[in-house]
C-alpha positions as CSV (number, residue, x, y, z in Angstrom):
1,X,0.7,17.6,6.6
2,X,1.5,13.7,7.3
3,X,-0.9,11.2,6.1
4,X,-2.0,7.9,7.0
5,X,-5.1,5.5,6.0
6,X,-6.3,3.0,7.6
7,X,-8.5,0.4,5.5
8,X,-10.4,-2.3,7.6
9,X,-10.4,-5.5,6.3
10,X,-12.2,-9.2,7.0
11,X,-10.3,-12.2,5.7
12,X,-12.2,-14.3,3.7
13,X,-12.0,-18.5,3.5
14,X,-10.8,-17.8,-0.1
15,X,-7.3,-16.2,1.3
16,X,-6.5,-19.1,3.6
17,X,-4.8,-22.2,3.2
18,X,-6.3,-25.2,4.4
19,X,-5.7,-24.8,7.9
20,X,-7.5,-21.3,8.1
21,X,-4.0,-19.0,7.6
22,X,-4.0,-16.4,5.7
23,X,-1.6,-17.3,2.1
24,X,1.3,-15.1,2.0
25,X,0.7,-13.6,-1.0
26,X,-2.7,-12.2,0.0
27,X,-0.7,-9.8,1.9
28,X,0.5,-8.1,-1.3
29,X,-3.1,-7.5,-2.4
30,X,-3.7,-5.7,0.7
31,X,-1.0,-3.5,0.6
32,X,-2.8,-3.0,-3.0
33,X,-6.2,-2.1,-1.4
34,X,-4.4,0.2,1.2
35,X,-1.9,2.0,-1.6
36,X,-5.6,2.5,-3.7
37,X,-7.7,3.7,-0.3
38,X,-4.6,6.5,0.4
39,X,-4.8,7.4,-3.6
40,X,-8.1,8.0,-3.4
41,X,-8.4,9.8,0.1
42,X,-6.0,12.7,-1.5
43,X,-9.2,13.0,-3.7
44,X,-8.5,11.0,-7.1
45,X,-8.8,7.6,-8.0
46,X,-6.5,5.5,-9.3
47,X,-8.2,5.0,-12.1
48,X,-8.5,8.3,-13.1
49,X,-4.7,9.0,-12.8
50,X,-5.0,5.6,-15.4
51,X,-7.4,7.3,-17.8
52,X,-5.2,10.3,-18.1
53,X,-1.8,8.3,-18.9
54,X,-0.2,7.5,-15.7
55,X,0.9,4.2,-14.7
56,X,1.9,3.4,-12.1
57,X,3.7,-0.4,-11.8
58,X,5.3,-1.6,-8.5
59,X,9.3,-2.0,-9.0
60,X,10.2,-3.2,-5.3
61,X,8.1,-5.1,-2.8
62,X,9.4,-6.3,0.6
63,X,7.4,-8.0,3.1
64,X,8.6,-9.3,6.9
65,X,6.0,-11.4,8.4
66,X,6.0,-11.6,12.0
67,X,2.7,-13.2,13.1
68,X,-0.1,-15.1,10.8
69,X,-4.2,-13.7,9.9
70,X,-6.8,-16.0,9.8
71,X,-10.1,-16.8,8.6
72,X,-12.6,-14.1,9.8
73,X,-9.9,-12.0,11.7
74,X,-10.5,-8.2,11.2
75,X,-7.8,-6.7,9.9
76,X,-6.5,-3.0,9.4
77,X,-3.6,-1.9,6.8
78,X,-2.5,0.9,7.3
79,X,-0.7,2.9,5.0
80,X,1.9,6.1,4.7
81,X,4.0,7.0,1.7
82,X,7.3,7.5,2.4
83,X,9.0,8.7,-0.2
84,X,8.9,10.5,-3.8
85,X,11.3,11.1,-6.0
86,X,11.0,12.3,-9.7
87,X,10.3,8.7,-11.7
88,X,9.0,6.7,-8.1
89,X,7.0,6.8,-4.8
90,X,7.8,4.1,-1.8
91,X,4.4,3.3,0.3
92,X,5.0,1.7,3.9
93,X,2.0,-0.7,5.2
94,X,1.8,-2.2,8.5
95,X,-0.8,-5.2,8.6
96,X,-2.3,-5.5,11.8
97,X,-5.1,-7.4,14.0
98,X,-7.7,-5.4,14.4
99,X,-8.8,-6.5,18.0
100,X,-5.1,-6.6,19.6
101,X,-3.4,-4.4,17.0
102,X,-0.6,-7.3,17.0
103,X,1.6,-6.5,13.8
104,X,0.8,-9.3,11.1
105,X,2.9,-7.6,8.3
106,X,5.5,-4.8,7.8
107,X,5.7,-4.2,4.1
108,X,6.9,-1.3,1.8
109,X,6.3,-1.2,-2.3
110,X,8.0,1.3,-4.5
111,X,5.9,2.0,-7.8
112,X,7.4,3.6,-10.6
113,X,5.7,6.2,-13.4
114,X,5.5,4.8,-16.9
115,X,4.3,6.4,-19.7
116,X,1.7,4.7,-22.0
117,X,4.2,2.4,-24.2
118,X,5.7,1.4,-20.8
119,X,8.7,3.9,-20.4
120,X,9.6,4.9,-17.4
121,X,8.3,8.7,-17.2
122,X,8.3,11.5,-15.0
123,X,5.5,11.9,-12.3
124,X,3.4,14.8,-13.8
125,X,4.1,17.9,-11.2
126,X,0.6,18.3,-10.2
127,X,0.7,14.5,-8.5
128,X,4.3,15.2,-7.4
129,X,3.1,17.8,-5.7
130,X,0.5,16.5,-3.9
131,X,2.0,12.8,-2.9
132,X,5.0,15.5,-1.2
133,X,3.0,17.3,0.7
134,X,1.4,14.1,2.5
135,X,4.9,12.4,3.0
136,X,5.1,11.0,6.3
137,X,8.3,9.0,8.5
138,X,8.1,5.2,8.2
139,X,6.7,3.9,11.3
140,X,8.7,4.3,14.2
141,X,8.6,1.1,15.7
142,X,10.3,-0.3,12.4
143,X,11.1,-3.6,13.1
């Protein structure tokens, strides 16, 4: 079974630059809320994963922007993982506006498991397990 979130989001004046546009970097955090929202969905938080020893710290981030948010614009991430391997799991977002669904942001992140002095570990089977049976295709219009 493929999965997908979506997470609906507003932007807020805090995320903008002067002239209203949304600062590149706040595209990363939403990415973060969407990777969190698809965790959660499969029916454990993050933080729980966290409280029982399992890191997770993103290793690769790439981000193409191809049209700019702004101030009060509805937004939707939406958010698929990809791939997972024994050590890693790639997540791949696409950023759109909510009212045209005009793609804002196509972004992936790749998180690898460490244990808790910061070694990289193996993902314990029971998540492995889980995050493979929701693997789904990158988007097809991959631009």
């Amino acid at each position: 079974m493929a999965h997908e979130t979506l997470t609906e989001l507003r932007v807020r004046y805090a995320e903008t630059d002067q002239m209203g546009v949304v600062y590149h970097a706040n595209y990363l955090v939403w990415c973060e809320i969407g990777r969190t929202d698809f965790i959660r969905a499969l029916g454990k938080s993050y933080a729980a994963f966290e409280s029982e020893g399992l890191k997770l710290a993103v290793s690769d981030a790439r981000l193409r922007y191809l049209s700019s948010a702004r101030y009060d614009d509805s937004i939707i991430v939406r958010t698929r993982l990809t791939s997972v391997r024994s050590r890693a799991m790639t997540f791949h977002y696409r950023i759109l506006k909510a009212q045209s669904n005009d793609i804002l942001v196509d972004a992936s992140t790749t998180l690898v498991s460490l244990s808790g002095t910061g070694r990289m570990a193996t993902l314990p089977p029971d998540l492995r397990g889980t995050m493979t049976a929701v693997l789904a295709p990158t988007f097809d219009d991959v631009l």
